[in-house]
ZADO-1210 file (C-alpha; in nm, 4 decimals, padded with zeros to 6 digits):
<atoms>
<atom x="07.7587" y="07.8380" z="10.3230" code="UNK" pos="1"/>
<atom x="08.1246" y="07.6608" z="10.4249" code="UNK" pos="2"/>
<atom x="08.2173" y="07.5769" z="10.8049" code="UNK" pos="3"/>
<atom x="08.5664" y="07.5213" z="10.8577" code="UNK" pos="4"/>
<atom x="08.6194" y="07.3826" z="11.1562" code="UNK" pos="5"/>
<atom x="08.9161" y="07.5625" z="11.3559" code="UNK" pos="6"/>
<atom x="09.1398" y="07.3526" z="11.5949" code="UNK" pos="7"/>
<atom x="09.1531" y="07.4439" z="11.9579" code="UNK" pos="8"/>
<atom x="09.2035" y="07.6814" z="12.1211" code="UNK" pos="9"/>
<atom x="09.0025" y="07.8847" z="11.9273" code="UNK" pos="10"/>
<atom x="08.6809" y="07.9679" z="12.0510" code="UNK" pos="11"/>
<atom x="08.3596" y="07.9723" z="11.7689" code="UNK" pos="12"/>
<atom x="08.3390" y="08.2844" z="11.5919" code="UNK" pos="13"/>
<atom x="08.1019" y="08.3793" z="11.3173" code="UNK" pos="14"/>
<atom x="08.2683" y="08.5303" z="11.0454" code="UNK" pos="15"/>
<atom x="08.0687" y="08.8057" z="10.7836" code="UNK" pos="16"/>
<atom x="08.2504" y="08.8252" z="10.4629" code="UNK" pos="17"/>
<atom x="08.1826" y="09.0307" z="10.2120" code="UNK" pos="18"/>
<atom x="08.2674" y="08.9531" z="09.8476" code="UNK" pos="19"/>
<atom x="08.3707" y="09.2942" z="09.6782" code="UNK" pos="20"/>
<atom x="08.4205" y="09.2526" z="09.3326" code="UNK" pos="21"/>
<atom x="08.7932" y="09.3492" z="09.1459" code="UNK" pos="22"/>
<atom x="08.7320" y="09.5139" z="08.8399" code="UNK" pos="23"/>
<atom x="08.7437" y="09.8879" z="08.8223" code="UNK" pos="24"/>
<atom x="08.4125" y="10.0032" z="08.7810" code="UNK" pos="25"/>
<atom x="08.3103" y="09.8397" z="09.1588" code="UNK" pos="26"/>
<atom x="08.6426" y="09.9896" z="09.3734" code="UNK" pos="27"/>
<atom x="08.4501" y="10.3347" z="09.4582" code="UNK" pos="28"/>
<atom x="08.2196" y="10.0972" z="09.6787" code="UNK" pos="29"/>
<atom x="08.5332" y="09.9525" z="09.8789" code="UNK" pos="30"/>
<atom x="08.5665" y="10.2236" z="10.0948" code="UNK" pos="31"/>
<atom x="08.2232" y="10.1827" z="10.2089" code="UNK" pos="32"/>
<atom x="08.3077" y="09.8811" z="10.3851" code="UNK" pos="33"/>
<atom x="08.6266" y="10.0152" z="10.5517" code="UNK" pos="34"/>
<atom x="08.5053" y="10.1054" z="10.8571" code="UNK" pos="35"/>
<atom x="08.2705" y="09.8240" z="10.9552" code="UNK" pos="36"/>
<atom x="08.5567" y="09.5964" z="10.8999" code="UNK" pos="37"/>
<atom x="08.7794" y="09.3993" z="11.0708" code="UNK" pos="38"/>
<atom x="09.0375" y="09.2256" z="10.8538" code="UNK" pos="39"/>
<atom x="09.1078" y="09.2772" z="10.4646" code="UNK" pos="40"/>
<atom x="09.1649" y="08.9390" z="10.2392" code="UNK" pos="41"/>
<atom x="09.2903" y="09.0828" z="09.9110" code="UNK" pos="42"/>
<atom x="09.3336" y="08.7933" z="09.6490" code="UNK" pos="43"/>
<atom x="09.5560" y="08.7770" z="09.3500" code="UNK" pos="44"/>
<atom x="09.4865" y="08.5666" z="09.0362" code="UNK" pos="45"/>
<atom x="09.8822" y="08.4384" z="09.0554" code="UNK" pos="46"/>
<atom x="09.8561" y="08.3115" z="08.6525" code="UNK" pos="47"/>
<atom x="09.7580" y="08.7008" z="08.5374" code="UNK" pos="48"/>
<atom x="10.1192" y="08.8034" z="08.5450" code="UNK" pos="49"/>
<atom x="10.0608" y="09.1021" z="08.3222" code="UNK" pos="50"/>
<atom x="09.8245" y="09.2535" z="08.6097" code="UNK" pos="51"/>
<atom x="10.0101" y="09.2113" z="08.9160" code="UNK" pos="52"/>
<atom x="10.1817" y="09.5835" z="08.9071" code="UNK" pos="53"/>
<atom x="09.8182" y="09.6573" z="08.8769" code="UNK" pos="54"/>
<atom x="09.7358" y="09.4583" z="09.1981" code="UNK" pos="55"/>
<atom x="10.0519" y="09.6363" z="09.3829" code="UNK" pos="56"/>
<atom x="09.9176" y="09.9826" z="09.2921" code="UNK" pos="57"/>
<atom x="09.5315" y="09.8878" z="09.4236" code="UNK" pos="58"/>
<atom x="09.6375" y="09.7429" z="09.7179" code="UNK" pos="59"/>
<atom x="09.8876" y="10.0431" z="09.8150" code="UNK" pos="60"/>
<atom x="09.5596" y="10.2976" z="09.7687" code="UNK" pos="61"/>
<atom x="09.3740" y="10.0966" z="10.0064" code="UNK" pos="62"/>
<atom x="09.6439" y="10.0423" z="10.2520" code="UNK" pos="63"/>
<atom x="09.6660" y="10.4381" z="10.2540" code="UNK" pos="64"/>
<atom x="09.3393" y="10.4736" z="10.3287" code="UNK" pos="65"/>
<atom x="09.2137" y="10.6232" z="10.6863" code="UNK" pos="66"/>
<atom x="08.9803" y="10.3664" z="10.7801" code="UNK" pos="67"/>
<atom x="09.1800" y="10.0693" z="10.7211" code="UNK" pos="68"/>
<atom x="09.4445" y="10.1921" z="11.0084" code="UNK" pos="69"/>
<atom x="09.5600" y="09.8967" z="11.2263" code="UNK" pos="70"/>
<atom x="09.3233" y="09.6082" z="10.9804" code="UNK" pos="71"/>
<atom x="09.4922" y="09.3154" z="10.9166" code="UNK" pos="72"/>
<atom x="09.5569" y="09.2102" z="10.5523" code="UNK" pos="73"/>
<atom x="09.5914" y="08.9179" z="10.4164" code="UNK" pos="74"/>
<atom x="09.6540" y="08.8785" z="10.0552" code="UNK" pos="75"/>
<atom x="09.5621" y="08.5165" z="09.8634" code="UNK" pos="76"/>
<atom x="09.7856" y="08.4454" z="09.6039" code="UNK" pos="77"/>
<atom x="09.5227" y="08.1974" z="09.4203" code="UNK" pos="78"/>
<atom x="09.5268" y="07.9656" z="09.1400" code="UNK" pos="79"/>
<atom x="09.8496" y="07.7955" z="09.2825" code="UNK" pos="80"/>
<atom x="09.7238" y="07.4867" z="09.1614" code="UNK" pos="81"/>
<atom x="09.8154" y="07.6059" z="08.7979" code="UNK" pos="82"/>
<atom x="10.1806" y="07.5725" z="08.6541" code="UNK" pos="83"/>
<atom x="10.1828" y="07.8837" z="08.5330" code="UNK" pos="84"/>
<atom x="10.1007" y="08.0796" z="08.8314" code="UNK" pos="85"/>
<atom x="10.3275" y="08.2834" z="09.0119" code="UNK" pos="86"/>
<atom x="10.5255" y="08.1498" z="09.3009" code="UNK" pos="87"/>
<atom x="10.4739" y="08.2945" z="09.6489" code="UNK" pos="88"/>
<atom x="10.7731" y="08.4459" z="09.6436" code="UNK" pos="89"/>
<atom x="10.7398" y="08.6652" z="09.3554" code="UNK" pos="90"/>
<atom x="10.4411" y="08.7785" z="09.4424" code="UNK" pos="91"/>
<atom x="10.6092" y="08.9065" z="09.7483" code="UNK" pos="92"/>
<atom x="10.8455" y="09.0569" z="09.5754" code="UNK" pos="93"/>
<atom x="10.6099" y="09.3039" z="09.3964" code="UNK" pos="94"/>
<atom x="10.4453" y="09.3931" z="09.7069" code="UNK" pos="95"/>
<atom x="10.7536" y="09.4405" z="09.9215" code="UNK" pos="96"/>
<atom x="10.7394" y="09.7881" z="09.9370" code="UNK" pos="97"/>
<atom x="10.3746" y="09.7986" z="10.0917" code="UNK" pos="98"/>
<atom x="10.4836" y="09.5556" z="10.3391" code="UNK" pos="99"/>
<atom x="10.7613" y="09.7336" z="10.4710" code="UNK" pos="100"/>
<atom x="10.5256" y="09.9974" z="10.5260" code="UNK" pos="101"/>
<atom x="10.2647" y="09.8088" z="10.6475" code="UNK" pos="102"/>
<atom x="10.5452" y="09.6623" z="10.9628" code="UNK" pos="103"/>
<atom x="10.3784" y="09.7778" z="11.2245" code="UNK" pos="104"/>
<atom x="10.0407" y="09.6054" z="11.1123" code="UNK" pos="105"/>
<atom x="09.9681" y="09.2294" z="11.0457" code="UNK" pos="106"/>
<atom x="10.0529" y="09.1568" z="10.6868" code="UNK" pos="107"/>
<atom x="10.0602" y="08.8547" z="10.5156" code="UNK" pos="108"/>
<atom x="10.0611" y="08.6718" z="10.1553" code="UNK" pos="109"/>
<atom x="09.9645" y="08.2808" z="10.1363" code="UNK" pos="110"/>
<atom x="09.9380" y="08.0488" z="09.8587" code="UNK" pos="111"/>
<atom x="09.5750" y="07.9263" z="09.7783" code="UNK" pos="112"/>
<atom x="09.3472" y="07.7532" z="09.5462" code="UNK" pos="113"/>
<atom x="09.0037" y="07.8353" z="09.5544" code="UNK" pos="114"/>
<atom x="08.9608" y="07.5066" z="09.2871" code="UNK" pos="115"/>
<atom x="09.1480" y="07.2784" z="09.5317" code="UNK" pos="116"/>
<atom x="09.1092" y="07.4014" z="09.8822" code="UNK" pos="117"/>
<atom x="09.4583" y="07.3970" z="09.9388" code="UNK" pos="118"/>
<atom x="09.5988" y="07.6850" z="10.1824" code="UNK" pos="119"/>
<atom x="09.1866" y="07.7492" z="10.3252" code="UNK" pos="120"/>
<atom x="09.2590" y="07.6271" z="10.6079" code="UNK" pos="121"/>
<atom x="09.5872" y="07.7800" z="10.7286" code="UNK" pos="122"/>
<atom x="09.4480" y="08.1137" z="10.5424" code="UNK" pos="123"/>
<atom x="09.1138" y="08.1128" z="10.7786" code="UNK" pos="124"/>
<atom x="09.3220" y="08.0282" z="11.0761" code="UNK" pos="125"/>
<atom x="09.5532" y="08.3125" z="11.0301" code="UNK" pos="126"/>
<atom x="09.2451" y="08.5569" z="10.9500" code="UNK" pos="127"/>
<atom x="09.1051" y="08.4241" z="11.2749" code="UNK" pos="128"/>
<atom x="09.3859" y="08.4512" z="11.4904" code="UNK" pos="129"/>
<atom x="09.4242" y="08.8006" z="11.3712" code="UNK" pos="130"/>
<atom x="09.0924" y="08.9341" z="11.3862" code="UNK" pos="131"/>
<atom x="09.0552" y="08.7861" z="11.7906" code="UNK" pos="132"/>
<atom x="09.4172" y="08.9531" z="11.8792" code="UNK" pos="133"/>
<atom x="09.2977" y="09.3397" z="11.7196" code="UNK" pos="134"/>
<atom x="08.9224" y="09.2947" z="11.8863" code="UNK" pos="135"/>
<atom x="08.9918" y="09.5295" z="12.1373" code="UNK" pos="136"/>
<atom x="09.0862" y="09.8149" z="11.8558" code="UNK" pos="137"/>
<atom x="08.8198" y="09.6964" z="11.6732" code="UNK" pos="138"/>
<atom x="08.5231" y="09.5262" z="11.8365" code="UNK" pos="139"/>
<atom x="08.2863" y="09.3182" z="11.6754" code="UNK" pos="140"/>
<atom x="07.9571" y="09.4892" z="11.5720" code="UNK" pos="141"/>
<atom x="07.7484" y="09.1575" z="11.5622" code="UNK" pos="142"/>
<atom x="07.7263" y="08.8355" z="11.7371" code="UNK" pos="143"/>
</atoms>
């Protein structure tokens, strides 16, 4: 298990995460963990070009859904340490549409590489910041 350290003045939280797998067969079980959640990281393998419409389209059906009303979501454009990967900006691009929806509710993409660690930090500090500001609308089940 990782600790990243968070700088001031954020207080120590414990954070559950829950590694939901991609492919097909596994997104029935998503909504499962809708309502016990508190923040959505969606993450994007920026090098598989050919399946980023496909990426758009999953992400719009769980925006849509009832229980993830007023959850932040932060999407991970990873692999960013490749040359072939997607910039940032394209990647918003696709999923423009969803954000403009999404307006009233925290929304963000961020370049990452798992391989690296590059963009951990700032992502977990976002997540963090987030999660602390919607507590009240969605209270943490666990200490």
């Amino acid at each position: 298990m990782s600790t990243i350290p968070l700088p001031h003045p954020h207080p120590p939280i414990y954070l559950k995460l829950w590694d939901i797998g991609g492919q097909e067969s596994l997104r029935n079980l998503w909504t499962q963990y809708y309502t016990s959640s508190h923040a959505i990281v969606f993450v994007v393998d920026s090098t598989d070009k050919a399946r980023i419409e496909e990426c758009r389209d999953v992400l719009e059906i769980v925006t849509n859904a009832e229980d993830t009303e007023g959850i932040p979501i932060l999407m991970l454009a990873n692999k960013q340490d490749r040359e072939e990967s997607l910039e940032v900006e394209e990647i918003k691009e696709v999923f423009n549409k969803i954000a403009e929806r999404l307006s009233a509710r925290d929304s963000r993409v961020l370049p990452i590489s798992a391989l690296t660690g590059t963009g951990v930090r700032e992502s977990v500090e976002w997540l963090v910041t987030r999660i602390m500001r919607n507590k009240e609308y969605r209270p943490p089940l666990m200490r």
